[in-house]
PDB file of N, CA, C and O in Angstrom:
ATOM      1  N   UNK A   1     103.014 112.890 116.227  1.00  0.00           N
ATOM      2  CA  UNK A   1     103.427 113.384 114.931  1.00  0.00           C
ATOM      3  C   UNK A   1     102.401 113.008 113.870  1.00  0.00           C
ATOM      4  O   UNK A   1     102.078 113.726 112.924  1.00  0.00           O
ATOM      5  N   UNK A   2     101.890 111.699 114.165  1.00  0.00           N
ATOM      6  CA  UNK A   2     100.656 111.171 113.081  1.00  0.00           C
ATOM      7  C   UNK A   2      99.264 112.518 112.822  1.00  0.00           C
ATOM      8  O   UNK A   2      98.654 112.845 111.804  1.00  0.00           O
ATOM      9  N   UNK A   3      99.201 112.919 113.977  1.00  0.00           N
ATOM     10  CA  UNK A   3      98.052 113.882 113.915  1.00  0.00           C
ATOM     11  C   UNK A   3      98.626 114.875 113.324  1.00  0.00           C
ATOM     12  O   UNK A   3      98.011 115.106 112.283  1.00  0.00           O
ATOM     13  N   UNK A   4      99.556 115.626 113.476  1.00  0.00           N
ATOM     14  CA  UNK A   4     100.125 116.938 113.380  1.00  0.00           C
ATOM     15  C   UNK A   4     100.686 116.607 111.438  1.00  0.00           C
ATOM     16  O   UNK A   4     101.208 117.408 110.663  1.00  0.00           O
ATOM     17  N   UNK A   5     100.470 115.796 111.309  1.00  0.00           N
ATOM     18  CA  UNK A   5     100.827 114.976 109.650  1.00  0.00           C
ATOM     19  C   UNK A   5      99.480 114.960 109.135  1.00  0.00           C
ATOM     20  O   UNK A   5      99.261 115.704 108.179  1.00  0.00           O
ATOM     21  N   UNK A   6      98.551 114.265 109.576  1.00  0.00           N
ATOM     22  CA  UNK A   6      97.075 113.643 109.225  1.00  0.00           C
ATOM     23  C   UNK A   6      96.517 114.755 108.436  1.00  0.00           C
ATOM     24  O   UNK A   6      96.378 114.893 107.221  1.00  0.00           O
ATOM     25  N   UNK A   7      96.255 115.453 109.360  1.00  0.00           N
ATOM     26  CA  UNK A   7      95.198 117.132 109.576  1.00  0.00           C
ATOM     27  C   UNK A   7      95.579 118.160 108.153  1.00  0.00           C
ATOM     28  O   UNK A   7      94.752 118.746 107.454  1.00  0.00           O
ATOM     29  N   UNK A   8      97.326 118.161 107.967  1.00  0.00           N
ATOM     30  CA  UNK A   8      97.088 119.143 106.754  1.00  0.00           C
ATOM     31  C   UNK A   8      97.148 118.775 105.637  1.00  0.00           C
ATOM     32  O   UNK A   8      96.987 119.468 104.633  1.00  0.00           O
ATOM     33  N   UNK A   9      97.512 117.040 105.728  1.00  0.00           N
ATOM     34  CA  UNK A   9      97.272 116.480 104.290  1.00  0.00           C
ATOM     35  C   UNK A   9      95.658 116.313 103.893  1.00  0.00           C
ATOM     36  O   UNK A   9      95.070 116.376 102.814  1.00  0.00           O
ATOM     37  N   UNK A  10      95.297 116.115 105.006  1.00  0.00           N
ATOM     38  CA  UNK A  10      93.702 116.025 104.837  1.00  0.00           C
ATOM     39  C   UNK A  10      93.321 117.284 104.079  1.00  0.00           C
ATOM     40  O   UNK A  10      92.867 117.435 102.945  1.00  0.00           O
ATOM     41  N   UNK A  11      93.631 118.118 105.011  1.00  0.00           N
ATOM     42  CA  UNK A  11      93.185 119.588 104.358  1.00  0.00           C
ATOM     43  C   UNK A  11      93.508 120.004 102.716  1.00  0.00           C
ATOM     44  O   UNK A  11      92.634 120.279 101.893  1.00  0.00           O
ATOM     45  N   UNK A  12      94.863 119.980 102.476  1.00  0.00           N
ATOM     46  CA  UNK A  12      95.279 119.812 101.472  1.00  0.00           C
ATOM     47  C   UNK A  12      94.948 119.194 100.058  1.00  0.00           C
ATOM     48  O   UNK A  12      94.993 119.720  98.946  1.00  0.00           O
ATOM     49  N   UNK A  13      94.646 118.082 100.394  1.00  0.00           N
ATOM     50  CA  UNK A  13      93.838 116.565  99.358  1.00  0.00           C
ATOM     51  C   UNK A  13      92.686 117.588  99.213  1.00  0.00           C
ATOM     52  O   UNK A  13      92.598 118.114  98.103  1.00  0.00           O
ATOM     53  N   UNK A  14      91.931 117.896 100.008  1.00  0.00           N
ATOM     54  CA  UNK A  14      89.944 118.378  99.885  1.00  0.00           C
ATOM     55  C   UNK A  14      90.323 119.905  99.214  1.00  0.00           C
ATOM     56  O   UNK A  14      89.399 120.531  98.693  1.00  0.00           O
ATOM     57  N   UNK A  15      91.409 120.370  99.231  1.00  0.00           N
ATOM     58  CA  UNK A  15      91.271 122.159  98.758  1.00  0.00           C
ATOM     59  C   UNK A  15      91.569 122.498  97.882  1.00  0.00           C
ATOM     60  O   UNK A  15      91.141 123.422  97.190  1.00  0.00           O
ATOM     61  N   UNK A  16      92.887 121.355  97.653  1.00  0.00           N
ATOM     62  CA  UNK A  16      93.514 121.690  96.059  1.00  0.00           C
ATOM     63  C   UNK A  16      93.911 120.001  95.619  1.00  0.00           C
ATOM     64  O   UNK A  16      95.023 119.478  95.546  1.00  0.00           O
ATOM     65  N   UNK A  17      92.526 119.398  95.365  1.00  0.00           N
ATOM     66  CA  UNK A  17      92.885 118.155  94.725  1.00  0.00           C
ATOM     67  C   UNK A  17      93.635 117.569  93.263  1.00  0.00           C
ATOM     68  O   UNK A  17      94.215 116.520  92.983  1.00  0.00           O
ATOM     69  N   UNK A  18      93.345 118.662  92.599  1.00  0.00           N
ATOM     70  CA  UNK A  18      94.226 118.338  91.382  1.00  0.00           C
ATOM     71  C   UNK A  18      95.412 118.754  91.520  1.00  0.00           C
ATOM     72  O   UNK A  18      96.105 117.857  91.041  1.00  0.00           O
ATOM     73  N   UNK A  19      96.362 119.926  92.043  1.00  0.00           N
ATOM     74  CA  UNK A  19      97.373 120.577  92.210  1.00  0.00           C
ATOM     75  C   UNK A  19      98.078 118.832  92.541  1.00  0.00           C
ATOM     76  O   UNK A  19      98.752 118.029  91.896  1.00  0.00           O
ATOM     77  N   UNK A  20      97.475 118.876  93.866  1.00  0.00           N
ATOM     78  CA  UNK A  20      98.032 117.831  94.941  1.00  0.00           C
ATOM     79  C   UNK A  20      98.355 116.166  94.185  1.00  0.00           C
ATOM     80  O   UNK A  20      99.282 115.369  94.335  1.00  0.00           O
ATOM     81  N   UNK A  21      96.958 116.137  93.244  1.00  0.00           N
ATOM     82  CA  UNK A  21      97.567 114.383  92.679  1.00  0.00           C
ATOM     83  C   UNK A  21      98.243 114.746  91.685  1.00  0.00           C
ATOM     84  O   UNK A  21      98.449 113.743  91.001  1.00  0.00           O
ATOM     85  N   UNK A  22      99.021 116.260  90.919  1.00  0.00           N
ATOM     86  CA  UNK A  22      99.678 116.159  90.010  1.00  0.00           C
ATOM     87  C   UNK A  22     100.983 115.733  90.480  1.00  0.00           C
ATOM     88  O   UNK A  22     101.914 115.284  89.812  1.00  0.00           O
ATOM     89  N   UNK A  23     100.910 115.946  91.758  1.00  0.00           N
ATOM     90  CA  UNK A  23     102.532 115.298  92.093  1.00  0.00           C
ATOM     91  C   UNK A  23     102.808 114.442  93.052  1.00  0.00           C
ATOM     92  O   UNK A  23     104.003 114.405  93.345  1.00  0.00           O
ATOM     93  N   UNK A  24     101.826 113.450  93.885  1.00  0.00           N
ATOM     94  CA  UNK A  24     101.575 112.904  94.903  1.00  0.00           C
ATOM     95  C   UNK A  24     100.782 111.647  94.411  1.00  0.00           C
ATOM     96  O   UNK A  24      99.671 111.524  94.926  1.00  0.00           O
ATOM     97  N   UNK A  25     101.057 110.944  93.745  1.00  0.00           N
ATOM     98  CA  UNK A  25     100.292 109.653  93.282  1.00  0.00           C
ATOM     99  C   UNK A  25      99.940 108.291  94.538  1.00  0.00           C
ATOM    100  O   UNK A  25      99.507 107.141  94.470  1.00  0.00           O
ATOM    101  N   UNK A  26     100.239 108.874  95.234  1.00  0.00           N
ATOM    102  CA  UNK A  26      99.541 107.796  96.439  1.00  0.00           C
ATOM    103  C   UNK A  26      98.582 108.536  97.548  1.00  0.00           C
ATOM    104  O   UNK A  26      98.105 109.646  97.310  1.00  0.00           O
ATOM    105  N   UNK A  27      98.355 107.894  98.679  1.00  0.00           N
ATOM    106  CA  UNK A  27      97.472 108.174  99.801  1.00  0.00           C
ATOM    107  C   UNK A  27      98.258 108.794 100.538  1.00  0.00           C
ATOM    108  O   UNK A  27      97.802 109.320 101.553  1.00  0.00           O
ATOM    109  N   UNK A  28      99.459 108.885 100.270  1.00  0.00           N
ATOM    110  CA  UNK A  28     100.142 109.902 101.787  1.00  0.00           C
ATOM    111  C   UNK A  28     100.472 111.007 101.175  1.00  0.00           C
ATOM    112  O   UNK A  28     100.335 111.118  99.957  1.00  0.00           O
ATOM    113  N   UNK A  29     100.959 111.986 101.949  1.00  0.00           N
ATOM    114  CA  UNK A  29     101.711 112.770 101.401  1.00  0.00           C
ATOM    115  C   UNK A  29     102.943 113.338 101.617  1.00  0.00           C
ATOM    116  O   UNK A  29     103.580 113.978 100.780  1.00  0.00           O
ATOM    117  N   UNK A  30     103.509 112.928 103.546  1.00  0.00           N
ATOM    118  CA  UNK A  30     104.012 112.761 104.122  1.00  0.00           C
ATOM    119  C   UNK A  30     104.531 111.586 104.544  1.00  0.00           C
ATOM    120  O   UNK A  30     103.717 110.954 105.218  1.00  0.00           O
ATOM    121  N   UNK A  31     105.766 110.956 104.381  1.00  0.00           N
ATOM    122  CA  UNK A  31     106.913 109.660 105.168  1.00  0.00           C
ATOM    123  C   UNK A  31     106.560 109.926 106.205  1.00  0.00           C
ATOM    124  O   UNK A  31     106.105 110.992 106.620  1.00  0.00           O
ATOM    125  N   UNK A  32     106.834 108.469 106.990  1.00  0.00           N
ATOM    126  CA  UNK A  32     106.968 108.533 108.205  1.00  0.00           C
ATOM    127  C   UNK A  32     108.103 108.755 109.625  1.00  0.00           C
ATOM    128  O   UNK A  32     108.181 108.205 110.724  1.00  0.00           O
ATOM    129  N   UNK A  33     108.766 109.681 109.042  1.00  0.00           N
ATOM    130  CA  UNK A  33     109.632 110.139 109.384  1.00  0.00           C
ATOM    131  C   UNK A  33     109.130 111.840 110.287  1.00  0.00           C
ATOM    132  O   UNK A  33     107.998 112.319 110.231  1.00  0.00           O
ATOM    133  N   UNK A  34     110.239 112.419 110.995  1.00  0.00           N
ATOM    134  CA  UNK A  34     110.165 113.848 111.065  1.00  0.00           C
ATOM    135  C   UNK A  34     111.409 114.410 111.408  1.00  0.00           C
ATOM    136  O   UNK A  34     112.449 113.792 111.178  1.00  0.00           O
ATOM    137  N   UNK A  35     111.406 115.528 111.938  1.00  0.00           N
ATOM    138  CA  UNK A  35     112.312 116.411 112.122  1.00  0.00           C
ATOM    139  C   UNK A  35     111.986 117.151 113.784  1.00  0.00           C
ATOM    140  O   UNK A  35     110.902 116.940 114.327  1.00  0.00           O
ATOM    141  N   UNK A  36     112.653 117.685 114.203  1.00  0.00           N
ATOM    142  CA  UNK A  36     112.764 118.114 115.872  1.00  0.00           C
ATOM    143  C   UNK A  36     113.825 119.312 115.651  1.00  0.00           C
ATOM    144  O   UNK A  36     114.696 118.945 114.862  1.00  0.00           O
ATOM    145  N   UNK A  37     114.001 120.532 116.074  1.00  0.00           N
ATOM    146  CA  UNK A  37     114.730 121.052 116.436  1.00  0.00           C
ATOM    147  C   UNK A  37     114.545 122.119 117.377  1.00  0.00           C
ATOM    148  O   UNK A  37     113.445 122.584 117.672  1.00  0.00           O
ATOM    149  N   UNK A  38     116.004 122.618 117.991  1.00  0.00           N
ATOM    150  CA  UNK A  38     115.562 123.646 118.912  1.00  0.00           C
ATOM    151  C   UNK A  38     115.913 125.290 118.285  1.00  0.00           C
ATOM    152  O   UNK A  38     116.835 125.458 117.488  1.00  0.00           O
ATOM    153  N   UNK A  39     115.131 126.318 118.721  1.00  0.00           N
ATOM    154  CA  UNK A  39     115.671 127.886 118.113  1.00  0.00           C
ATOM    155  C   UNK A  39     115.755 128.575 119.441  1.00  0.00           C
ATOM    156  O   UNK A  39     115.283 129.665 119.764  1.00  0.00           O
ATOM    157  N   UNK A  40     116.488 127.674 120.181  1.00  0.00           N
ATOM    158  CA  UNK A  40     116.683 128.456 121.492  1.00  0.00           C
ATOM    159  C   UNK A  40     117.431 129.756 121.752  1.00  0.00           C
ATOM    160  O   UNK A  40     118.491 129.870 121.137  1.00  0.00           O
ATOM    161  N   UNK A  41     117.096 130.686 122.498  1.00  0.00           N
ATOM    162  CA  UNK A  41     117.405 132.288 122.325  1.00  0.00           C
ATOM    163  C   UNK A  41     116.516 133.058 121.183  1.00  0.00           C
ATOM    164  O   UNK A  41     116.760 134.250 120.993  1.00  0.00           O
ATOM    165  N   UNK A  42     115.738 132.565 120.602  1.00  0.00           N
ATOM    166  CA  UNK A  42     115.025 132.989 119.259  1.00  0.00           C
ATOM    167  C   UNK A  42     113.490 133.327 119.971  1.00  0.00           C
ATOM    168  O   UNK A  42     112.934 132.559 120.757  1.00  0.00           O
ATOM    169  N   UNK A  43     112.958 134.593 119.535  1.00  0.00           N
ATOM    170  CA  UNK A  43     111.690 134.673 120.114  1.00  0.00           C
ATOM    171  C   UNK A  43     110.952 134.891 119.011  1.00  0.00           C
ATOM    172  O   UNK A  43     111.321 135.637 118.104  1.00  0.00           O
ATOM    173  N   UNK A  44     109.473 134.025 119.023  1.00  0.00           N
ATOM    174  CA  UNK A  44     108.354 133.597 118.370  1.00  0.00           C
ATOM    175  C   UNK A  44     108.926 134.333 117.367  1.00  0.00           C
ATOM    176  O   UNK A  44     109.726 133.869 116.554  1.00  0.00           O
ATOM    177  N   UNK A  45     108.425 135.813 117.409  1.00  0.00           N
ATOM    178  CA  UNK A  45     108.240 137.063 116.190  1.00  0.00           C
ATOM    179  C   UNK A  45     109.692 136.760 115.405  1.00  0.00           C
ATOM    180  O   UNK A  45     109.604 136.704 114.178  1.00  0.00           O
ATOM    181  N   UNK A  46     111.005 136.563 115.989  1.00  0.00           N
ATOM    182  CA  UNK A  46     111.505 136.322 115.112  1.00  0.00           C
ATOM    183  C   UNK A  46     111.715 135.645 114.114  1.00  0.00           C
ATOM    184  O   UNK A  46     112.015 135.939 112.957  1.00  0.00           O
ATOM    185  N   UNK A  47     111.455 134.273 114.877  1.00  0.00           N
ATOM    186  CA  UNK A  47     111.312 132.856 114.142  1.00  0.00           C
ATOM    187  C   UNK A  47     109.989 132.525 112.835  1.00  0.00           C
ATOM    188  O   UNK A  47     109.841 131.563 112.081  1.00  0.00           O
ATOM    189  N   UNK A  48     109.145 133.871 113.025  1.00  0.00           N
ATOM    190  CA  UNK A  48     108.124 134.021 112.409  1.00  0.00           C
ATOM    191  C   UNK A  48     108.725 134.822 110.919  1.00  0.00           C
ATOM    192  O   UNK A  48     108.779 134.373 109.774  1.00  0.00           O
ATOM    193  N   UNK A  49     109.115 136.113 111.441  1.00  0.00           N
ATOM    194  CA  UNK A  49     109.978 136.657 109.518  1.00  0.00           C
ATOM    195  C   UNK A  49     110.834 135.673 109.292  1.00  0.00           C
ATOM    196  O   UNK A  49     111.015 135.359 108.115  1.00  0.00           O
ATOM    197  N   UNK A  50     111.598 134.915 110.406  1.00  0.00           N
ATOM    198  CA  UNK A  50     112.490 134.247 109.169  1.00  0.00           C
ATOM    199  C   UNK A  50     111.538 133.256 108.366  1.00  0.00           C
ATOM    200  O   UNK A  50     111.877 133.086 107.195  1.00  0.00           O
ATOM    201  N   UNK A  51     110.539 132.654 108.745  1.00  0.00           N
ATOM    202  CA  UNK A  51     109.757 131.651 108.135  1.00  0.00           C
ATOM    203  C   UNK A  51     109.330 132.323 106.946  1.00  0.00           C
ATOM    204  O   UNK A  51     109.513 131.821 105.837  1.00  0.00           O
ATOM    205  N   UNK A  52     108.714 133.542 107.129  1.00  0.00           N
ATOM    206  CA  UNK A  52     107.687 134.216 106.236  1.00  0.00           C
ATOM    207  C   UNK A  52     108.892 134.741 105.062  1.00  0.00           C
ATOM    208  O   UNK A  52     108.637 134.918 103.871  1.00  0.00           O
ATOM    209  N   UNK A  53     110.085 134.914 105.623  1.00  0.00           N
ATOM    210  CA  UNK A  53     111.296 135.493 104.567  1.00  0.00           C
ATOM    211  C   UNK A  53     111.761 134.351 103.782  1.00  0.00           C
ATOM    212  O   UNK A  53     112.672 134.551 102.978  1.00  0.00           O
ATOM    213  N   UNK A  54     111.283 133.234 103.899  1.00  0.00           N
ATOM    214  CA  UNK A  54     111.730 131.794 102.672  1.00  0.00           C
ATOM    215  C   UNK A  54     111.001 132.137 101.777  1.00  0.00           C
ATOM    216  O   UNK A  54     109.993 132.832 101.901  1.00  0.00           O
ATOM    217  N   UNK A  55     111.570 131.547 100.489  1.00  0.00           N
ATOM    218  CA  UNK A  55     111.137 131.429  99.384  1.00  0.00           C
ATOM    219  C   UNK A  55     109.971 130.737  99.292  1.00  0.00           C
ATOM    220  O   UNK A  55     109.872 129.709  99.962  1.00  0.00           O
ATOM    221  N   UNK A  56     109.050 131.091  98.588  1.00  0.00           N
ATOM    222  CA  UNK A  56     107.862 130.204  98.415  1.00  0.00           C
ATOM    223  C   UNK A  56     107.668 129.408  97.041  1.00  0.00           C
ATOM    224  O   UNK A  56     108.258 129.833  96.047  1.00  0.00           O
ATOM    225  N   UNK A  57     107.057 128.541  96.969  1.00  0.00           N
ATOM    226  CA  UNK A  57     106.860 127.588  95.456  1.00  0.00           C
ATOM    227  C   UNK A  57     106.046 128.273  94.780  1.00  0.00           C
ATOM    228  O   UNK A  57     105.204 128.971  95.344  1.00  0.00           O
ATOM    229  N   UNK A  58     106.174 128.180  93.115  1.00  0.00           N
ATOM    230  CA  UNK A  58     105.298 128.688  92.182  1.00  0.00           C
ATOM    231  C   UNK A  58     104.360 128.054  92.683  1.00  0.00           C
ATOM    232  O   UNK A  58     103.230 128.141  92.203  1.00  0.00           O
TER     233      UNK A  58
END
């Protein structure tokens, strides 16, 4: 989970550094915590519009 965490905060910090420390005042950006679930009976493409059908942030 550390890697799969690491990689897009990294990315994130280097692409949009001011966006990112306007609301993130430390070195992480991610707890160390996660989440697991299953979408069993659900195939890729679907699980894909529903993702793409959430609301997105200003």
């Amino acid at each position: 989970m550390t890697s799969l965490k690491t990689r897009p905060s990294r990315y994130l910090r280097k692409e949009f550094p001011d966006r990112v420390n306007k609301f993130y005042h430390k070195d992480v950006l991610w707890n160390g915590s996660y989440f697991i679930a299953s979408c069993g009976g659900v195939t890729v493409e679907m699980l894909k519009k529903y993702v793409e059908s959430q609301n997105k942030p200003d």
